[in-house]
C-alpha positions, 0 to 999 in steps of 0.5 A, a space after each residue: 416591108 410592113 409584112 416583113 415587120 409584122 413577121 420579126 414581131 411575131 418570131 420575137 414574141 415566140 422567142 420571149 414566150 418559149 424561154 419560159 416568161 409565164 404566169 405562176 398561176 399554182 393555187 394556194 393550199 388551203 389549211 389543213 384541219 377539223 372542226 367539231 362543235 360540241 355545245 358551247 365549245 368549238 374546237 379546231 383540231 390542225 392537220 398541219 403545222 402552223 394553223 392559227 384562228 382568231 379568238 381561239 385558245 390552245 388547248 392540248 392538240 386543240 384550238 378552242 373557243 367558247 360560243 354558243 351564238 352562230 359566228 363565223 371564223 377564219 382559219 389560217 396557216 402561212 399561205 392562206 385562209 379559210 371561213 368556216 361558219 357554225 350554228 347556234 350551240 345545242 346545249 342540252 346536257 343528255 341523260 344516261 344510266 349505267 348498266 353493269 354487265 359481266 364486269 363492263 359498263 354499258 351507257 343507256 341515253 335517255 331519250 330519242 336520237 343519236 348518241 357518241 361517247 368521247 373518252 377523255 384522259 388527263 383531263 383531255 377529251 380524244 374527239 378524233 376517235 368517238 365511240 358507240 353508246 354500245 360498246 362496253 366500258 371497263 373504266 375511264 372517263 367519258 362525254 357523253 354527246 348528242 348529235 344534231 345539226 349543230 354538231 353535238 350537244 353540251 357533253 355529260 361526263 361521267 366517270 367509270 371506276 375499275 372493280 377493285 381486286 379481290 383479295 388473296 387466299 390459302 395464305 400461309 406462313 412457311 420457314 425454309 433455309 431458316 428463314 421465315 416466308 408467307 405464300 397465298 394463292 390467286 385467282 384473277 388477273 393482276 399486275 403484282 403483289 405487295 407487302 405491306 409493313 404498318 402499311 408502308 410498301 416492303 417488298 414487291 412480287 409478282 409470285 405467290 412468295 415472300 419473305 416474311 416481316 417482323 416488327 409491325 401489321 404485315 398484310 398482302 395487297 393485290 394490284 390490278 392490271 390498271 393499277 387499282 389496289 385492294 384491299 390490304 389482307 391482313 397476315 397473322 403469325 
């Protein structure tokens, strides 16, 4: 009878386990994300929605705090956490000089070690995407970074401006269908040409023609292909 007994218990174990009575034993996903360590700042860029840490601020894409003791923090998103540690802050400001060279820019740090350039637009710094201290610069706005076992030091910023257009030539006054024109020629890349009417724009063009303005100073401006304006020529009748 005992066997008998032992039997009926072990066939309704097996009954209860094959009807699927199991453990969820599926592991949290950790969050997703970056961090970087630039002198006394620290930013965390989220791979995923819903990632907080505490102490940090929102910043464009960025969470970020100011630190520049070794601390500690934990990042989380809606199922769990993850501790994250970084050294005391390197915030040695790097030197640099700017060499010009057939149009571009090129950054020369002082000193020995690693450098990496952050670009920056509207005022926010691009940290996914660093480049080489080697590569040439048109214009912008740059960190310029030191690596080290921090991270990277405080960031030296510097802007580059874009050469400014030069001016138009062989200008000319014409009359055609009795009407009065002005004509130039150009060499150079741009984006467009401008009239200008006691310095107010007129008219705009991206030919080497326009209709010619009477009642104040006329004067032809080039602009770039980023934008940048030259200096206005002046026309004369």
């Amino acid at each position: 009878m005992a066997i008998r007994k032992g039997v009926w218990t072990a066939l309704f174990l097996g009954f209860i386990l094959s009807c699927g009575v199991k453990s969820d034993t599926k592991p949290l996903k950790p969050p997703q994300f970056e961090f970087y360590r630039i002198g006394r700042s620290v930013f965390i860029r989220p791979l995923e929605e819903g990632i907080v840490a505490d102490g940090f601020s929102k910043l464009g894409p960025y969470l970020v705090v100011q630190n520049e003791e070794a601390f500690c923090f934990v990042v989380r998103n809606k199922s769990s956490g993850l501790k994250k540690c970084v050294n005391r802050a390197n915030t040695e400001i790097p030197r640099y000089s700017i060499q010009r060279l057939n149009g571009f820019s090129y950054i020369r740090p002082a000193g020995e070690g690693e450098f990496l350039l952050f670009r920056l637009k509207d005022g926010m710094v691009s940290l996914e995407k660093g480049m080489r201290v080697s590569e040439p610069l048109s214009f912008g706005c740059f960190w310029l970074v030191k690596k080290s076992q921090e991270g990277f030091s405080q960031p030296a910023e510097f802007c580059i401006e874009p050469d400014l257009p030069k001016e138009v030539s062989n200008v000319q006054i014409f009359t055609a269908w009795g009407k009065k024109f002005i004509s130039w020629s150009y060499e150079g890349d741009y984006l467009k040409f401008v009239i200008l009417l006691d310095g107010k724009e007129v008219y705009s063009t991206t030919g080497f023609y326009a209709p010619f303005f009477e009642g104040g100073e006329l004067s032809i401006q080039v602009i770039g292909i980023n934008g940048e304006r030259g200096r206005p020529l002046k026309v004369y009748p």
